[in-house]
N, C-alpha and C positions, 0 to 999 in steps of 0.2 A: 275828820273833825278833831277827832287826837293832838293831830299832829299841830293842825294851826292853832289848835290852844297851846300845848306846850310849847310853837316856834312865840307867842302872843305873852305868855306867860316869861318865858326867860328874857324876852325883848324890854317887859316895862318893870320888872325885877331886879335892882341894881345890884350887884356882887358886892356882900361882903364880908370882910375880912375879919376868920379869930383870931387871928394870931395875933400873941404880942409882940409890941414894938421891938424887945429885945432879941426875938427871934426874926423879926423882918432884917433887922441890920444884922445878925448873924449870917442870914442866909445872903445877904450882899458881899460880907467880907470873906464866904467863901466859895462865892460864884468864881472867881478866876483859877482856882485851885480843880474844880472839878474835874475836868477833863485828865489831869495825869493821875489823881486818885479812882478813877472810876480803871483806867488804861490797868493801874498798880491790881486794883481787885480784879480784874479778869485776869491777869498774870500769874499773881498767887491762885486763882479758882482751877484754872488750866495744873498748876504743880499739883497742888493739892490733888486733885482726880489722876496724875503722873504716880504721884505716891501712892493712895488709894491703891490702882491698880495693880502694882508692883506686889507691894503687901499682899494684894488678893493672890495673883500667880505662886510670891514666895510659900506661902500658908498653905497654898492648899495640895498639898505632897504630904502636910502630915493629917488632914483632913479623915481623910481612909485610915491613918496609922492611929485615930484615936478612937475612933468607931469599930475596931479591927475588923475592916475592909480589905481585904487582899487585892480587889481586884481594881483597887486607883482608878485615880480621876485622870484626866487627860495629860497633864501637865506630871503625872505622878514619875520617878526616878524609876524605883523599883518597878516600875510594871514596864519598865522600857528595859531596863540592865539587870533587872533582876538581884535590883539591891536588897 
């Protein structure tokens, strides 16, 4: 019974629209751009986490050394050479 009222209700309920006009024709004049801006943000998201992770690996060798940890983290120098 749910269901065919809300398929009955969205059926005779016309869609409409807040936005305003100025924002309708904005989002026209930058539908054709989408597609290499969206391409652009996954590209920088992908470095960004490239970086991230980089930082995380370089950092955490002094991790132990500010906790005075002797016994390092995975990645630690000293616990491999004995620095």
């Amino acid at each position: 019974m749910q269901l065919f009222l809300s398929n009955y209700l969205a059926s005779t309920i016309a869609p409409t629209t807040t936005a305003p006009d100025w924002v309708l024709k904005l989002e026209e004049i930058l539908a054709p751009i989408e597609a290499p801006v969206t391409l652009l943000y996954t590209v920088l998201d992908v470095a960004l986490l490239i970086a991230a992770a980089t930082l995380l690996l370089a950092f955490w060798t002094f991790l132990p050394v500010l906790a005075d940890d002797r016994s390092g983290g995975i990645f630690a120098l000293y616990s491999r050479y004995g620095v």
